[in-house]
C-alpha positions in Angstrom: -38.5 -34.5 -62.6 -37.0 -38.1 -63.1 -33.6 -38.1 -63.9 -33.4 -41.6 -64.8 -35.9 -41.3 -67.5 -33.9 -38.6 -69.4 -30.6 -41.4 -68.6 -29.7 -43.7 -71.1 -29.6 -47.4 -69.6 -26.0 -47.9 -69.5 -24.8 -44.5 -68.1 -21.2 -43.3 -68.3 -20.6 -40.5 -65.9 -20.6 -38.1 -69.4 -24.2 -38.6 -69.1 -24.8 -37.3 -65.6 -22.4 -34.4 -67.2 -24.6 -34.2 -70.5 -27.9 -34.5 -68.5 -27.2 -31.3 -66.4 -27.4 -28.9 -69.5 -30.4 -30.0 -70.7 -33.1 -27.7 -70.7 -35.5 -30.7 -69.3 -34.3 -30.5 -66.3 -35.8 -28.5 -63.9 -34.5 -27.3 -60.3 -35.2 -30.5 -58.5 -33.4 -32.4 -61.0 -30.2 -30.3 -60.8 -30.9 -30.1 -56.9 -31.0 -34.2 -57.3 -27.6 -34.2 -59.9 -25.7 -31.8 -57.1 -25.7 -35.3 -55.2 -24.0 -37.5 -57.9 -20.7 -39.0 -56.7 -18.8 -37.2 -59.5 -17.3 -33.7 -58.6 -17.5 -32.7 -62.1 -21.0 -33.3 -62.4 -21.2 -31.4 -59.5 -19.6 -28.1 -60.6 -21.1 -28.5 -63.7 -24.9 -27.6 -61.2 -22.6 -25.1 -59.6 -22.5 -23.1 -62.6 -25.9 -23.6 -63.6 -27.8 -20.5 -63.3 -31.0 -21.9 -63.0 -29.6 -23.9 -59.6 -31.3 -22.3 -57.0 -30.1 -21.2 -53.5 -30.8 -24.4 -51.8 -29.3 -26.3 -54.2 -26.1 -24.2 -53.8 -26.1 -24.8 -49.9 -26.1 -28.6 -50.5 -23.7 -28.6 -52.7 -21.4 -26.6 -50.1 -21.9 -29.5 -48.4 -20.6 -31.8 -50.3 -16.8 -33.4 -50.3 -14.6 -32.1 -53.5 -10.7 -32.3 -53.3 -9.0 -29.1 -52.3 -8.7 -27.7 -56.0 -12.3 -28.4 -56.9 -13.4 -26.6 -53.2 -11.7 -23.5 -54.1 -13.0 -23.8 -57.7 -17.0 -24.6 -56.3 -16.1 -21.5 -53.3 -15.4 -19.0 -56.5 -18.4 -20.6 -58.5 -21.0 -20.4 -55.6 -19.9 -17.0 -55.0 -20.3 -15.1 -58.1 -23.8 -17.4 -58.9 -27.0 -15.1 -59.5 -28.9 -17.3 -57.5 -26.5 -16.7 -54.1 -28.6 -14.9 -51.9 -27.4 -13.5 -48.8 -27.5 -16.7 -46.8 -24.9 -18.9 -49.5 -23.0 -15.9 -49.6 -22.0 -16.0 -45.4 -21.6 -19.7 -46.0 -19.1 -19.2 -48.3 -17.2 -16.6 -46.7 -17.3 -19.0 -43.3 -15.9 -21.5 -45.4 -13.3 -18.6 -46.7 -12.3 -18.3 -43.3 -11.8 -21.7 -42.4 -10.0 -22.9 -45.0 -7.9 -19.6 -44.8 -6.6 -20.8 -41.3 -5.0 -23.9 -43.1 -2.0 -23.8 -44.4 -2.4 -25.0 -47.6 -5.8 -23.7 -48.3 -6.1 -20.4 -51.0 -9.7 -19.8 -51.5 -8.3 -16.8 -52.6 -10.9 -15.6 -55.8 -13.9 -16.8 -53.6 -12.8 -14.0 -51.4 -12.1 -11.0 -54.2 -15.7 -11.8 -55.5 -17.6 -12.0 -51.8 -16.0 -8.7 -51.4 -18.0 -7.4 -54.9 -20.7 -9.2 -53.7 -23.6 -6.1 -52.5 -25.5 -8.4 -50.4 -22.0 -8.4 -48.2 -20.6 -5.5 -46.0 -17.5 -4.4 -46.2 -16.8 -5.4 -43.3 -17.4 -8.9 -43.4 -15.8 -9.0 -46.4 -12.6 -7.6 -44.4 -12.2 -10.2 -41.9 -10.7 -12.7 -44.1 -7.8 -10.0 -43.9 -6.2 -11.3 -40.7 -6.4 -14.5 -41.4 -2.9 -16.6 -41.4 -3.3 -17.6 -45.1 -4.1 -14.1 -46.6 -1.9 -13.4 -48.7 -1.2 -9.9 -49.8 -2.2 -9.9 -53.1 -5.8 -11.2 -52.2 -5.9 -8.7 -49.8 -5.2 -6.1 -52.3 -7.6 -7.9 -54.7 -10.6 -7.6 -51.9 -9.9 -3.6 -51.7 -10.2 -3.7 -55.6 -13.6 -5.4 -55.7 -14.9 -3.3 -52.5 -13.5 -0.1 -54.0 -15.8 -0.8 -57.3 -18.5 -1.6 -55.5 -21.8 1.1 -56.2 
């Protein structure tokens, strides 16, 4: 799908924004939108549930501030469309950013860990990481403990 023929000729970035929830677009036009220089625009394909697994992976990829990271960890996450493959991204990306000190991906992890295409044990590593912190620990045994 073009994007630039559902795009008005002066575009604002409310457009981009606007053009992401229309039905006429189609996954290669949100896979196209998850590369548009506004973050925004960008979480707004994130929580898309017709963006596909690739599309989620690309947009992992992409450079967000430290808030929106955490934000797109937690949205990438708990998407439908996260098949095991996203999900070990994000938790590697858990893990890194865990090891920072300023970092707090924190309800990426508690959902990863109610995730069923994860183990447990996976899950579990983020445990002994420097910047776990005790209630997201305690949040991670929650969402393993309700898990089927």
């Amino acid at each position: 799908m073009d994007i630039d023929a559902l795009l008005p000729r002066a575009r604002t970035p409310r457009d981009y924004l606007d053009l992401v929830a229309d039905p006429r677009i189609d996954q290669d036009g949100l896979h196209t939108l998850a590369r548009n220089p506004f973050s925004f625009v960008r979480l707004a394909v994130a929580k898309d549930i017709r963006t596909g697994a690739a599309t989620l992976t690309e947009l992992l990829a992409g450079e967000f501030s430290q808030w929106d990271r955490n934000y797109l960890l937690r949205l990438v996450a708990q998407h439908p469309q996260a098949d095991r493959d996203v999900l070990l991204n994000v938790l590697q990306e858990a893990e890194v950013l865990l090891r920072q000190h300023d970092a707090r991906p924190y309800a990426a992890a508690i959902v990863l860990a109610s995730r069923q295409e994860l183990e447990p044990h996976e899950v579990r590593r983020l445990h002994g990481l420097p910047g776990a912190s005790r209630r997201m620990r305690r949040g991670v045994e929650r969402a393993l403990a309700r898990r089927p």
